[in-house]
Phi, psi and omega in degrees: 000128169297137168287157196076042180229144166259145165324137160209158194291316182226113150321313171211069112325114179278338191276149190356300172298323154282345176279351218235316153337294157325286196287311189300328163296354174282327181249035190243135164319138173276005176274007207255305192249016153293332204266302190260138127279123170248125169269127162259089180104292193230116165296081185262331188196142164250143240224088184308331158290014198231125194297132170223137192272137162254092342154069166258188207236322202228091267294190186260000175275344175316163171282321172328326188253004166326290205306313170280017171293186184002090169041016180309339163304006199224040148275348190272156170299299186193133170257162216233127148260185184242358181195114182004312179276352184281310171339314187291287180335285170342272172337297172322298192295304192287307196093039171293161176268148155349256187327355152277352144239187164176175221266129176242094194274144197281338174057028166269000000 
């Protein structure tokens, strides 16, 4: 991966979630993502030298988001959501705390 890039499982994937990757990575300093890892979504591996945000996309019933179960949240720094009620969701399902995210809306 180039620094100023966010991780993604498939590079060229088009869908919501890469475009919001995409756009956030133009606009963040690339010195930024030398520090957070941002995950989008899908949890494959983590960079111990690295904060790591997890970004999700995708609701909580999924298979994907299992993995936060009995407190699997709090490998993450802070999770980032895309919209209040996912948020809500989260929380409800998991028992994340408030404070432990926060809302980025997605504007797709």
């Amino acid at each position: 991966m180039a620094e100023g890039e966010i991780e993604l499982v498939n590079s060229r994937s088009t869908g919501g979630t890469e475009m919001m990757a995409r756009s956030l990575a133009r606009r963040l300093d690339p010195s930024v993502l030398r520090h957070f890892q941002i995950i989008p979504s899908r949890v494959r591996e983590f960079d111990p030298a690295r904060i790591p945000i997890y970004w999700l996309h995708d609701l909580p019933e999924g298979k994907e988001a299992q993995h936060l179960c009995n407190g699997g949240w709090n490998r993450f720094h802070k999770l980032v959501y895309v919209s209040n009620w996912q948020a809500q969701l989260y929380q409800c399902h998991f028992g994340i705390p408030w404070h432990k995210g926060h809302v980025l809306l997605n504007a797709i």
